[in-house]
C-alpha positions as CSV (number, residue, x, y, z in Angstrom):
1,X,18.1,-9.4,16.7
2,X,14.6,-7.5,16.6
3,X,13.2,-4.8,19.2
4,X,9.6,-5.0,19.8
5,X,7.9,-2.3,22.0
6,X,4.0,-2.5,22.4
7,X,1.9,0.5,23.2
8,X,-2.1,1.2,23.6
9,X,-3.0,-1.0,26.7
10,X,-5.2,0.5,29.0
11,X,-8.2,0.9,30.9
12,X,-11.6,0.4,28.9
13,X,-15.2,-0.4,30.2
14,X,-16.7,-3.7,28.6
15,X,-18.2,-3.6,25.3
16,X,-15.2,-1.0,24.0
17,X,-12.4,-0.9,22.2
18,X,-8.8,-0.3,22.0
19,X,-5.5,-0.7,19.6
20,X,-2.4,-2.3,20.1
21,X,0.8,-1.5,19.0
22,X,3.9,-3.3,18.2
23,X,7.0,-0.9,16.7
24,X,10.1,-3.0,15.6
25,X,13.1,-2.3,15.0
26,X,16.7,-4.3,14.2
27,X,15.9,-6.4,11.3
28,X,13.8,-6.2,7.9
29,X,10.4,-6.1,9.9
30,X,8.6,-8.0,6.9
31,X,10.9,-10.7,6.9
32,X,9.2,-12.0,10.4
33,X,5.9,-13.8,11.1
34,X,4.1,-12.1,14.0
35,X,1.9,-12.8,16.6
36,X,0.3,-11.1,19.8
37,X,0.0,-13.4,23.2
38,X,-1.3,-12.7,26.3
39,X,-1.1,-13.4,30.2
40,X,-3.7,-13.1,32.9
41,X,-3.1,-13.2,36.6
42,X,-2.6,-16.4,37.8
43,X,-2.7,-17.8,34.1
44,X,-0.3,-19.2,31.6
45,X,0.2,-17.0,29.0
46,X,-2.0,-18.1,25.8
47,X,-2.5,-17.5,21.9
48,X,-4.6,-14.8,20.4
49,X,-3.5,-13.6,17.1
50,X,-0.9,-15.1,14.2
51,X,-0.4,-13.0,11.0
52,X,2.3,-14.0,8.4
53,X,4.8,-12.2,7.0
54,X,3.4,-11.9,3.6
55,X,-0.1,-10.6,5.1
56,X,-1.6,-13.7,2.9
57,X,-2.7,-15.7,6.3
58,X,-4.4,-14.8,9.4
59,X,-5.4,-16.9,12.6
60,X,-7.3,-16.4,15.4
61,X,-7.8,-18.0,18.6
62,X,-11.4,-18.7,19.4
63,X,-12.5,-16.7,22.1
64,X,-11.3,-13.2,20.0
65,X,-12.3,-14.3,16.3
66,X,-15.0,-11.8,14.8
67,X,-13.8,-9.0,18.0
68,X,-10.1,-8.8,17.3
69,X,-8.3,-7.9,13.8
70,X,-4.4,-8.2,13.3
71,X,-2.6,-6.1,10.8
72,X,0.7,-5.0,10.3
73,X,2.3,-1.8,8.0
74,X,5.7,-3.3,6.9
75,X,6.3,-0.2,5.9
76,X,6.1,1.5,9.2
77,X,7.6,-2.0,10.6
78,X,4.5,-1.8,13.1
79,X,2.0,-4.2,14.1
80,X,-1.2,-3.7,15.5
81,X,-4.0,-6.0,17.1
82,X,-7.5,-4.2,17.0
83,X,-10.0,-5.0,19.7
84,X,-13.8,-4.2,19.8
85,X,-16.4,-5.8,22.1
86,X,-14.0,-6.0,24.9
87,X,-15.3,-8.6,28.3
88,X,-13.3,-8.7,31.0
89,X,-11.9,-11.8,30.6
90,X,-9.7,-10.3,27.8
91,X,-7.9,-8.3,30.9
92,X,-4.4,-9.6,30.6
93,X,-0.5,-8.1,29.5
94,X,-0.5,-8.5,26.1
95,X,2.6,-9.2,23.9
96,X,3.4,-9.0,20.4
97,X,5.9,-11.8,19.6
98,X,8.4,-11.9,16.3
99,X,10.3,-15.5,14.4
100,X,12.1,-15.2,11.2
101,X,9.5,-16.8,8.4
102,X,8.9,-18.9,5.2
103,X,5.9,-18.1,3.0
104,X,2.7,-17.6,4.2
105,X,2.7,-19.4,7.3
106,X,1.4,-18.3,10.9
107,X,2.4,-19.7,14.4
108,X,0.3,-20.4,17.1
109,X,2.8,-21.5,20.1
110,X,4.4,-19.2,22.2
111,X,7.6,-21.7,21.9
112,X,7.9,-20.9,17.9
113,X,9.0,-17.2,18.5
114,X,12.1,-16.1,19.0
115,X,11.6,-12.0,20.3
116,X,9.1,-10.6,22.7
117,X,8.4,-7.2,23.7
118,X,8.3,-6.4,27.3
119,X,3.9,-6.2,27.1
120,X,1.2,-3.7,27.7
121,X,-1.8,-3.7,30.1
122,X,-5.3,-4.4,29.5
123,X,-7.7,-3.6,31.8
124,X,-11.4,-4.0,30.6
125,X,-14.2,-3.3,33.7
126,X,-17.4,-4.8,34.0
């Protein structure tokens, strides 16, 4: 079993930034492929960043690659999504998302994880 609590939603005008934060706890943190999702009002909850648990692969959905940058300390069993150039359409709970891995693979699908944390709020204002 693995805890995951996210941290550093928030308010932000357009055009700044903020970090997220994922602490685990429960299991060997860099035995698990990570990923951050998020849901807007009225939307189903979508993809936005993959990381594996070897830090060799990275992916991206479209609409945040080249503003958003995924990292994780497996020392401080912590992940982390950066965002710069917020828009409002990234307003939305986001959730970091953890599945026992293989390698250097990523996961895309909300339906391939196994733990969520609870989310954070992101509020960007135009």
């Amino acid at each position: 079993q693995v805890q995951l609590v996210e941290s550093g939603g928030g308010l932000v005008q357009a055009g700044g930034s903020l970090r997220l934060s994922c602490a685990a706890s429960g299991r060997t943190f860099s035995d698990y492929a990570m990923g951050w999702f998020r849901q807007a009002p009225g939307k189903e909850r979508e993809f936005v960043a993959a990381i594996s648990k070897l830090l060799l692969n990275r992916n991206y959905a479209d609409s945040v690659k080249g503003r958003f940058t995924i990292s994780r300390d497996n020392a401080k069993n912590t992940l982390y999504l950066q965002m710069n150039s917020l828009e409002s359409e990234d307003t939305a709970v986001y959730y970091c998302a953890a599945r026992p891995a293989n390698g250097g693979r990523t996961y895309t699908a909300g339906r391939e994880y196994d733990y969520w944390g609870q989310g954070t709020q992101v509020t960007v204002s135009s």
